[in-house]
N, C-alpha and C positions, 0 to 999 in steps of 0.2 A: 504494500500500500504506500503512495507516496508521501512525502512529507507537505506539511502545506508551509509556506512560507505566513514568515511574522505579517506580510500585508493581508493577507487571505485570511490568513486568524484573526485580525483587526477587523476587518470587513464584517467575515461570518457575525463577531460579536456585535458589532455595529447594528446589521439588519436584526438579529435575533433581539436586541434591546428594544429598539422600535415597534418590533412587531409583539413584544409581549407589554408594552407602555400600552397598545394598542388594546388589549387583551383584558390585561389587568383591571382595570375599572369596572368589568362587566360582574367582579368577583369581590368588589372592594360595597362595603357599606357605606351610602351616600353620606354625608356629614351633616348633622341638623345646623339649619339655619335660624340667625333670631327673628321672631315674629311665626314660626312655625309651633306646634305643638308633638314634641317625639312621642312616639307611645307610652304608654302605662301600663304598668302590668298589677296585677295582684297576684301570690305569689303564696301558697300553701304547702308546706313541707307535715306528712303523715307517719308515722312510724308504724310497726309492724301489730304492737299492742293494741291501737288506736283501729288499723284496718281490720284487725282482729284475723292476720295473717298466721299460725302457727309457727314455731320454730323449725318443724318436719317439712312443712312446706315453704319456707321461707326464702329455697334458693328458687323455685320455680317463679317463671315469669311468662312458658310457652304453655301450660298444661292449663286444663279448669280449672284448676284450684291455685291455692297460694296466690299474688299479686295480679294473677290475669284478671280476674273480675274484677278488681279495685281502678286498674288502670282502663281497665272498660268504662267501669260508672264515670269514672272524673272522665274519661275522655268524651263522653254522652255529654257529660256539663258544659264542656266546653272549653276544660281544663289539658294542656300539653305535657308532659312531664321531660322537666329539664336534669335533673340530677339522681341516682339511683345512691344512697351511701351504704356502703358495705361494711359487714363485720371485719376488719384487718385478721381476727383469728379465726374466725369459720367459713367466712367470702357469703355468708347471708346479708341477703337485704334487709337491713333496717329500717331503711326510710325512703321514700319515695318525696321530690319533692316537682309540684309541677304550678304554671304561669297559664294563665288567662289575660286577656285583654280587659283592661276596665272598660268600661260599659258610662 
């Protein structure tokens, strides 16, 4: 394979710059401006007690039971879930915490 010379390599990086400046924005979060209103969220974090989730069932999140119904109901409300906090010594879910739009 040949070598490419230091102008070609300049170049290459050149166009690839340009063409991801180009890119980039479509990935980038707009910037709130003053006189705008950014969203609001309301924001509920649940624990495992509270959803009345068992400790047996506490790692499930794909089966009927354990956290799937819970993450049903609030997602019916209209509730997203942003954060799952785990047990550090069992990798159980403790807590669920999930964001709505205020209203």
């Amino acid at each position: 394979m040949p070598k490419l010379s230091s102008g070609t390599a300049i170049a290459l990086a050149f166009l690839f710059g340009c063409s991801a400046s180009y890119v980039a924005p479509r990935f980038l979060v707009p910037p709130v401006h003053a006189g705008t209103d950014p969203p609001r969220w309301e924001v509920r974090c649940v624990d495992a007690e509270t959803a009345r989730v068992g400790d047996s069932q506490a790692l499930e999140v794909t089966n009927a039971t354990g956290w799937n119904p819970v993450l049903k109901r609030f997602g019916q409300e209209g509730w997203e879930p942003v954060q799952f906090l785990r047990s550090e010594m069992t990798a159980k879910i403790d807590a669920v915490c999930f964001k709505r739009p205020l209203l």
